[in-house]
Structures are given as structure tokens and as C-alpha cells.
N, C-alpha and C positions, 0 to 999 in steps of 0.2 A: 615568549614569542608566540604561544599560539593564541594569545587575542588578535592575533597580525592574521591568522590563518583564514582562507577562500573556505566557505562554505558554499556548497555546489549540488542542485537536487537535479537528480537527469531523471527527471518527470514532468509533465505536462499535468499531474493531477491537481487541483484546486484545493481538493481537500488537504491533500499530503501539505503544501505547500501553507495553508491557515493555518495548519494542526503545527507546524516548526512556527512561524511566526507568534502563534498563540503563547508558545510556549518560553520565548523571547528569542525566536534565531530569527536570524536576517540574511536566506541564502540567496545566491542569484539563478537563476532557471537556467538548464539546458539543457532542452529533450533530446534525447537519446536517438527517436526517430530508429527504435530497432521491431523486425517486422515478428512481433509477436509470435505468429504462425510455422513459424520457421523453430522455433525452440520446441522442443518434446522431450518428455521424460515419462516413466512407467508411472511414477505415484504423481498426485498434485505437487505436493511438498518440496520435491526434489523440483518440478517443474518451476515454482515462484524462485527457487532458491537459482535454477538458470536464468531465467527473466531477470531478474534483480543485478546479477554479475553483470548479464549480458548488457543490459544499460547503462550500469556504473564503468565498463572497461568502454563503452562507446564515447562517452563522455570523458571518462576523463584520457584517452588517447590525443584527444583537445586541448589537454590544460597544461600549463607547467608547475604552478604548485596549488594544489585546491583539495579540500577534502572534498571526496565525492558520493554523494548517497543516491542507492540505485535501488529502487523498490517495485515488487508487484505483487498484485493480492486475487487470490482466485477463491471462491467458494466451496467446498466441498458436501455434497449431498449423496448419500449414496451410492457410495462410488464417482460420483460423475463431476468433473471439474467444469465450474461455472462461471465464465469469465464474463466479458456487458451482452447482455441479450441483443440480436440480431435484429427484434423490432419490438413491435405493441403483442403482437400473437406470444412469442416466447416470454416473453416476459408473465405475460397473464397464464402462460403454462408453470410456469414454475414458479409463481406464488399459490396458483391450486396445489401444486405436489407439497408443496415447502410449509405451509400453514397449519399451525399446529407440530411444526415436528421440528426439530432442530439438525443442523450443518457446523462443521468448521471452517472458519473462515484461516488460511493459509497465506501470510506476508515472508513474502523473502523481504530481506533487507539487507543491503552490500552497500559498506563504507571502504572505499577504495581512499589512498593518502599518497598523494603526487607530490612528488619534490622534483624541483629540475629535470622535469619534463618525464621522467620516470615513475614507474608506479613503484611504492617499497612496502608498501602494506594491503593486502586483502582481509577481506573479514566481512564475510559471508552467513548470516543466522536466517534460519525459519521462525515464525511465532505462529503457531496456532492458539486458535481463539474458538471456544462452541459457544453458537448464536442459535438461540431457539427464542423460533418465530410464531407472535401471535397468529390467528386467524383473523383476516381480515374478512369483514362482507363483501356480497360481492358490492356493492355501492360503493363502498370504499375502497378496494382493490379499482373501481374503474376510473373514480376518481385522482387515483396515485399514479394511477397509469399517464392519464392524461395529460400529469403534470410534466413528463416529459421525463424526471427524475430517474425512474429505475432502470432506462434505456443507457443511462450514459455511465453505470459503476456496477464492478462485479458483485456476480449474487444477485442483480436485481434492488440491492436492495444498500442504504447507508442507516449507520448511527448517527450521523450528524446533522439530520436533514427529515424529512418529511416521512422517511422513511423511521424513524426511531419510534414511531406509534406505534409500528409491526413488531419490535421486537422487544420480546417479553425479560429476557435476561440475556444476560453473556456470560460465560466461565471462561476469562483469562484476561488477556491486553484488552484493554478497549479500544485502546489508541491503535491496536494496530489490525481491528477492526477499519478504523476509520482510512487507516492504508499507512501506518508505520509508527511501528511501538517506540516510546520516546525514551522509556525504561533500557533499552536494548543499546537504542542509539547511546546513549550516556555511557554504557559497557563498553560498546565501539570506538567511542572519543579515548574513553581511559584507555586502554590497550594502545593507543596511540600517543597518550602522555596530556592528553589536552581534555579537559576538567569541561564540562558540557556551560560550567556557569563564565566560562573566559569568555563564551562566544557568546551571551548574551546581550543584547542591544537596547535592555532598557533596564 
């Protein structure tokens, strides 16, 4: 039965959403529309890990049977949690702090499992990931700016994109880097009885 099963991403990310197709899933979208701002916790960690529920329980309060995956990914640099830059100015601030020195990057990930209109499973994980960041020039740093790219994803910055010039290494997920570890997800499916390869589409 569970090649029969709803797979359900309550994200609007692009990336989230290529990185599962790439992978062979074929979910259907449905953003969550929960207002970021309103979620708080004392560390980052615990914060992605509310973010992440908070979107998977908004969604799938919508669904009657759907596995639902609910993810968000914040930055961490010294202390300071780094969600999309507010414009071109922060952004260019905090690739001068960040160049040269490495962050963790913090993915909540919540697979919520709906049956007949109830929820019967949570499963809730954090993945930290440490991304140390080349130095850009400034030439180049105003060039990546430009591209519009480090505006629209936490940190400032992606692996999967124009951004992966700046980064010198990672220690840990990649993938969940890119905004959700696929390793994790396959943990999440088994604890739910459903084999990550049932739901593959090619």
C-alpha cells in the first residue's frame, strides 16, 4: 500500500522541491502560508525544528491521507540566526562577516502521516550541517549580489546555485544544506513502514 501513498511538501522552496524530484519523488506542493515571525525559540535549532512542525501540522490539517513534509533552514553564525536577507545592504553585510569563517546551517524536517483525516505520526528531526565559507572579492561578492540569488535563501547563501563558488567545504548533510536531508527523510519514511524506494517515480 504505500506506493498508493500522498506525498505532500508544505514548502514553497524550489530547491526543497528539485532536490525530492531529483531524487525520484513526485510530491504535490502545498504551502503552508505559516507566518515565520510568529515562531521563536531560545537556540536556532530548536527554532527550525518549530518552523518545520509548524508548516507540516498547517498542511496537513488540509489533507485526509498524505505524508507531509514540513521543513525550514536557518543559518547559524555566531550566535546569530540567519534567515533571507532583508535586501542587497544585508546581504553584502554578512557575506563581509561570513568570508573566510564558517556557520552551521540548521534544517528542521517534520514528516507528519495523515490517515483519514487525522494525524497518527510525527517525526520531527534537526540536521545541522558546518558550511565554511570561501572569501569572495569584493567584484565578485557584487556581482552574486546582483544576481538577485542570495536575497531569496537563508544564509545568504546556496549549494546548489551560484552560490556554491563561495563555499569551500561542508561537514555533514549536503542535502540538507540545500534545505532537506534525503538521508533523514528515508529514516522518516521507515519509521512509518514505507521504504523511500516505493515512492519513486522513475
Amino acid at each position: 500500500m504505500s506506493d498508493l501513498r500522498r506525498l505532500v511538501l508544505a514548502s514553497a522552496s524550489p530547491a526543497r522541491l528539485a532536490l525530492l524530484r531529483q531524487a525520484g519523488l513526485s510530491p504535490e506542493v502545498v504551502v503552508s502560508d505559516v507566518d515565520e515571525s510568529t515562531v521563536t525559540a531560545p537556540r536556532v535549532a530548536e527554532r527550525v525544528a518549530l518552523l518545520a512542525a509548524a508548516k507540516a501540522t498547517a498542511v496537513a490539517d488540509r489533507e485526509t491521507d498524505a505524508l507531509v513534509i514540513g521543513a525550514d533552514s536557518l543559518l547559524e553564525f555566531r550566535g546569530e540566526a540567519m534567515g533571507k536577507p532583508a535586501g542587497v545592504h544585508e546581504a553584502r553585510d554578512r557575506w563581509q562577516r561570513m568570508g573566510g569563517h564558517s556557520g552551521v546551517l540548521h534544517t528542521g524536517q517534520a514528516l507528519f502521516d495523515v490517515q483519514d483525516g487525522a494525524v497518527v505520526g510525527r517525526d520531527v528531526v534537526v540536521v545541522s550541517t558546518t558550511v565554511h565559507f570561501a572569501r569572495p572579492t569584493s567584484a565578485e561578492l557584487e556581482a552574486y549580489l546582483a544576481t538577485g540569488e542570495p536575497l531569496a535563501v537563508a544564509g545568504a547563501f546556496t549549494l546548489d546555485g551560484l552560490g556554491a563558488s563561495f563555499v569551500r567545504r561542508v561537514d555533514g548533510d549536503p542535502a540538507s544544506v540545500v534545505g532537506l536531508s534525503l538521508a533523514t527523510l528515508r529514516n522518516q519514511l521507515a519509521a512509518r513502514d514505507v521504504a523511500v524506494t516505493d515512492l519513486w517515480q522513475r
